[in-house]
C-alpha positions as CSV (number, residue, x, y, z in Angstrom):
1,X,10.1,18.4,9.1
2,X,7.2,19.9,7.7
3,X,4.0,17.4,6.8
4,X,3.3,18.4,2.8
5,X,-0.4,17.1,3.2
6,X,-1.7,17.3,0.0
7,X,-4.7,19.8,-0.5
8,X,-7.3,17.6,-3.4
9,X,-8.9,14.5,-2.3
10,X,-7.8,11.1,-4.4
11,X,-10.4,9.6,-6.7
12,X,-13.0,6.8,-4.5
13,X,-15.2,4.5,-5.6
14,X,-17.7,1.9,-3.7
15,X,-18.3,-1.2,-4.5
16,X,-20.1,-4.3,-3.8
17,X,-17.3,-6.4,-3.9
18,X,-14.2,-4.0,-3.1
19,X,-11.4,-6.4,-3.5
20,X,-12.2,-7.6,-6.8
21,X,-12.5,-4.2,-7.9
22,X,-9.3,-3.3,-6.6
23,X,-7.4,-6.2,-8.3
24,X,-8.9,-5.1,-11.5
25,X,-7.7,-1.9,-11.5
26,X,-4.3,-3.0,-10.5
27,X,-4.7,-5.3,-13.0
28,X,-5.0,-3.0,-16.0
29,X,-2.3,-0.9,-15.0
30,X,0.3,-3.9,-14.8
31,X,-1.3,-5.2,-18.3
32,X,-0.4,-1.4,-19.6
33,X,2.9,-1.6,-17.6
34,X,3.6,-4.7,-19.9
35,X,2.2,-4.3,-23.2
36,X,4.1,-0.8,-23.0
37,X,7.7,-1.8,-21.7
38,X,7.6,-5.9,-21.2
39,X,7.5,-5.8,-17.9
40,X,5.7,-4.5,-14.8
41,X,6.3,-3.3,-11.3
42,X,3.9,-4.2,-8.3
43,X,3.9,-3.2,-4.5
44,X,1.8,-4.8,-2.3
45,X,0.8,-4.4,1.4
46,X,-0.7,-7.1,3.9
47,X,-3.0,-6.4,6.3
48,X,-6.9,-7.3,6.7
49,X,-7.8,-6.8,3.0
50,X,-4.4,-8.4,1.3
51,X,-5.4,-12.2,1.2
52,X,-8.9,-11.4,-0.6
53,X,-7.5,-8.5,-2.9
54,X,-4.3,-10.7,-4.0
55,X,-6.5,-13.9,-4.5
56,X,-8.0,-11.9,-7.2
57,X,-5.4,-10.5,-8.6
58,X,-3.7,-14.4,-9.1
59,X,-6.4,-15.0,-10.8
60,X,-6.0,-12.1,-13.3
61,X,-5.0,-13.1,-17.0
62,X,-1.8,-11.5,-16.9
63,X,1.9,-11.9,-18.0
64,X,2.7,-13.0,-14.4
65,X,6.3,-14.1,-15.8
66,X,7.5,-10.3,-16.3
67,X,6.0,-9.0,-13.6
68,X,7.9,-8.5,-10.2
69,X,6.3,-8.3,-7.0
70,X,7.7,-6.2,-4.3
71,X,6.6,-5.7,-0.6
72,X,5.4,-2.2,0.7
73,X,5.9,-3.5,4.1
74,X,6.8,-6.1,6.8
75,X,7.3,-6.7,10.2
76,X,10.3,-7.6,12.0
77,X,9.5,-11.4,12.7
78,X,10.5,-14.8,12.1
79,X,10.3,-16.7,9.0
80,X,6.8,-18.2,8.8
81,X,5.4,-16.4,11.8
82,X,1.9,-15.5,11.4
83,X,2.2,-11.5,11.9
84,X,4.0,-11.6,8.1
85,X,2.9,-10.2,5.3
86,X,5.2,-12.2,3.3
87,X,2.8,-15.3,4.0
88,X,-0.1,-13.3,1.8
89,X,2.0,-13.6,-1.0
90,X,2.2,-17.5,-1.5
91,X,-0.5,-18.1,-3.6
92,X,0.8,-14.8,-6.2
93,X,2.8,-15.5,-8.7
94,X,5.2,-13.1,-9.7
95,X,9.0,-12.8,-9.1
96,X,8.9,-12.3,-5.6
97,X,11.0,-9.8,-3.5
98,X,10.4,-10.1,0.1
99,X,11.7,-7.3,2.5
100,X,14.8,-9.2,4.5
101,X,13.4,-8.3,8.0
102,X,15.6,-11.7,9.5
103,X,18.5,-9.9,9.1
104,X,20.9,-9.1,11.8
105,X,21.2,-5.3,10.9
106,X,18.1,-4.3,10.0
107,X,19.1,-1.1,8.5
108,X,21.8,-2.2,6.3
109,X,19.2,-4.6,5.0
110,X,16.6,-1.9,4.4
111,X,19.3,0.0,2.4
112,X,20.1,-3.4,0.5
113,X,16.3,-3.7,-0.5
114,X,16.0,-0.2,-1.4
115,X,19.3,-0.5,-4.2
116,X,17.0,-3.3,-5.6
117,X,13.8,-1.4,-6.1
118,X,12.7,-0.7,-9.3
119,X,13.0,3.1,-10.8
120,X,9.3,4.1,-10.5
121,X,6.8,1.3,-9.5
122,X,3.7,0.6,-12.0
123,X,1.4,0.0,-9.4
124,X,1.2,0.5,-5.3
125,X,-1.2,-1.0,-3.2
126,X,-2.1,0.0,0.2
127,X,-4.6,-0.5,3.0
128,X,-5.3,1.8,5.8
129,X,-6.0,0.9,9.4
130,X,-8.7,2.5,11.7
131,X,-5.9,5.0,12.9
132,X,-5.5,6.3,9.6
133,X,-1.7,4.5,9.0
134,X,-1.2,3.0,5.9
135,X,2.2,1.3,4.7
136,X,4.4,1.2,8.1
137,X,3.7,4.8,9.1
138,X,2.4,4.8,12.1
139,X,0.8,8.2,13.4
140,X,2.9,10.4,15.1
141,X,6.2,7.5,14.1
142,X,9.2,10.0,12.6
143,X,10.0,7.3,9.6
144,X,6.9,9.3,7.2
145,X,9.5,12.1,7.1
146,X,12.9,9.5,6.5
147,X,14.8,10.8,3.4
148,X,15.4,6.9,2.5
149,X,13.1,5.1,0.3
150,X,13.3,2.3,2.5
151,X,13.0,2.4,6.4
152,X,12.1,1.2,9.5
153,X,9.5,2.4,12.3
154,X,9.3,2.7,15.8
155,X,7.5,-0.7,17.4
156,X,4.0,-0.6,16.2
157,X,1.2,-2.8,17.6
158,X,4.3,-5.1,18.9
159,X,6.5,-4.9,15.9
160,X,9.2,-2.9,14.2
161,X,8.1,-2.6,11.0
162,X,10.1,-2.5,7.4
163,X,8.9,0.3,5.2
164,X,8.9,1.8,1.5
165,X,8.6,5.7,2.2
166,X,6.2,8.7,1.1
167,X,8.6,9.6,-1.5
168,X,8.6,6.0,-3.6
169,X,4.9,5.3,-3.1
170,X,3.8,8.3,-4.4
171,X,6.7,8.6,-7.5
172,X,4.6,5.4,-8.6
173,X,2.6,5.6,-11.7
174,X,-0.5,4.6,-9.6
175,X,-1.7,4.0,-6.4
176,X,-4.7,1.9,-5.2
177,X,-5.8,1.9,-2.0
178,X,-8.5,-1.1,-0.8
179,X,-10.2,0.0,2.3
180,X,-13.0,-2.0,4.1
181,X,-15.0,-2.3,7.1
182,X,-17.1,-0.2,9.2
183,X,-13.7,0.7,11.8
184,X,-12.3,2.7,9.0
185,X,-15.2,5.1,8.2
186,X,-14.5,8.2,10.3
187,X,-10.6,8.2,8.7
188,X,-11.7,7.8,5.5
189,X,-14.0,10.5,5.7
190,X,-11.3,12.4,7.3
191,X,-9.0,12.1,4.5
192,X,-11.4,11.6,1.4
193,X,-13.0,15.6,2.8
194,X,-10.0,17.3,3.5
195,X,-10.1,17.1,7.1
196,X,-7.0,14.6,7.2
197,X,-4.6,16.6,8.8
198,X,-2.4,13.9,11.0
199,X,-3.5,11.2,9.5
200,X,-0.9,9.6,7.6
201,X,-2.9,8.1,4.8
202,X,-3.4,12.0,4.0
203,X,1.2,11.8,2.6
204,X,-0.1,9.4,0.0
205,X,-0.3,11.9,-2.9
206,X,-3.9,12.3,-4.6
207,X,-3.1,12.5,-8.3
208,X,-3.1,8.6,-9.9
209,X,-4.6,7.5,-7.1
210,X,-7.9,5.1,-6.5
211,X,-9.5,4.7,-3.7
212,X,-12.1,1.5,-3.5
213,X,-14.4,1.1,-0.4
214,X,-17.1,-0.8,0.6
215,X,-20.3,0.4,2.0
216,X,-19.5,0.2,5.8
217,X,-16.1,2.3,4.8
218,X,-18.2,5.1,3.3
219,X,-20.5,5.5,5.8
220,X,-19.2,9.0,7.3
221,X,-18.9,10.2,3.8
222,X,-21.1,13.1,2.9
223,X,-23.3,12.7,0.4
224,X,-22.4,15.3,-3.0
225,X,-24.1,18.6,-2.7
226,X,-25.8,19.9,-5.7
């Protein structure tokens, strides 16, 4: 299948302290999500950057008891074991729904978790490795192109993963992507200057979508001309 790479470059900012600035900008989009409708959608992903962001984001002054928290990804692994994202997630209140990656059939489950996702999410968070993957989608792995909104990958740095698709993350209202650390500076200026092709942070659409670095990750970016 073809690779629909989207041409403009998503919104970045860089700041001091990139985590709190991502949970505030969650933040005010689930307080909208509320104050508009009663309720609020969230996705979140683990990874390097997940315990700082969502230690911020507990702490945000919000309607916690409408607001449901669903996973963008998780690895095939026991209950407990330390390679889960679900283990982020204790400390963030929320109605919690965890991807059931214990299950026997793996893509029956998938298919179960995708009948319960919401219509549109309010709010997506994602990370992005050094290789430029961000959800489950591993360069080069065939589940960026599934037709499913939920998936699974090929093993992955020693997992199968679990996986909301291209499709769902970018039909959310808003996307916001925390990326830190001097490793990820040549892929984000890769994606963030239109040279992203292969990369598959570059399927996450560009519209509604904040980026927040630190320093280190903008390193390679060029300055603005003019």
């Amino acid at each position: 299948m073809g690779h629909d790479r989207p041409v403009a470059a998503p919104t970045f900012v860089v700041d001091d302290d990139a985590a709190a600035r991502a949970a505030h900008e969650i933040a005010v989009r689930l307080a909208a999500a509320v104050d508009e409708r009663g309720r609020a959608a969230l996705a979140v992903s683990g990874g390097s950057t997940g315990p700082a962001l969502l230690g911020a984001l507990a702490a945000a002054d919000l309607r916690w008891d409408v607001i449901g928290v669903w996973q963008v990804d998780e690895r095939v692994a026991p209950d407990g074991d330390p390679a889960r994202n679900a283990n982020q997630l204790a400390g963030v209140p929320g109605t919690h729904h965890l991807m059931p990656v214990t299950a026997d059939d793996l893509a029956a489950a998938a298919a179960q978790y995708a009948a319960g996702l919401p219509d549109r999410f309010d709010v997506v968070h994602l990370g992005m490795g050094p290789d430029g993957h961000t959800a489950s989608w591993p360069p080069d792995d065939p589940v960026i192109d599934s037709s499913k909104p939920v998936d699974l990958s090929q093993p992955y740095q020693d997992h199968v993963r679990m996986t909301l698709t291209p499709p769902v993350v970018n039909a959310a209202t808003a996307r916001i992507a925390l990326i830190t650390g001097a490793d990820k500076a040549p892929a984000v200026a890769r994606w963030l200057q239109g040279d992203g092709a292969g990369l598959p942070i570059a399927r996450v659409s560009p519209d509604d979508t904040i980026v927040v670095l630190d320093a280190v990750a903008a390193a390679d970016l060029h300055p603005p001309s003019g």
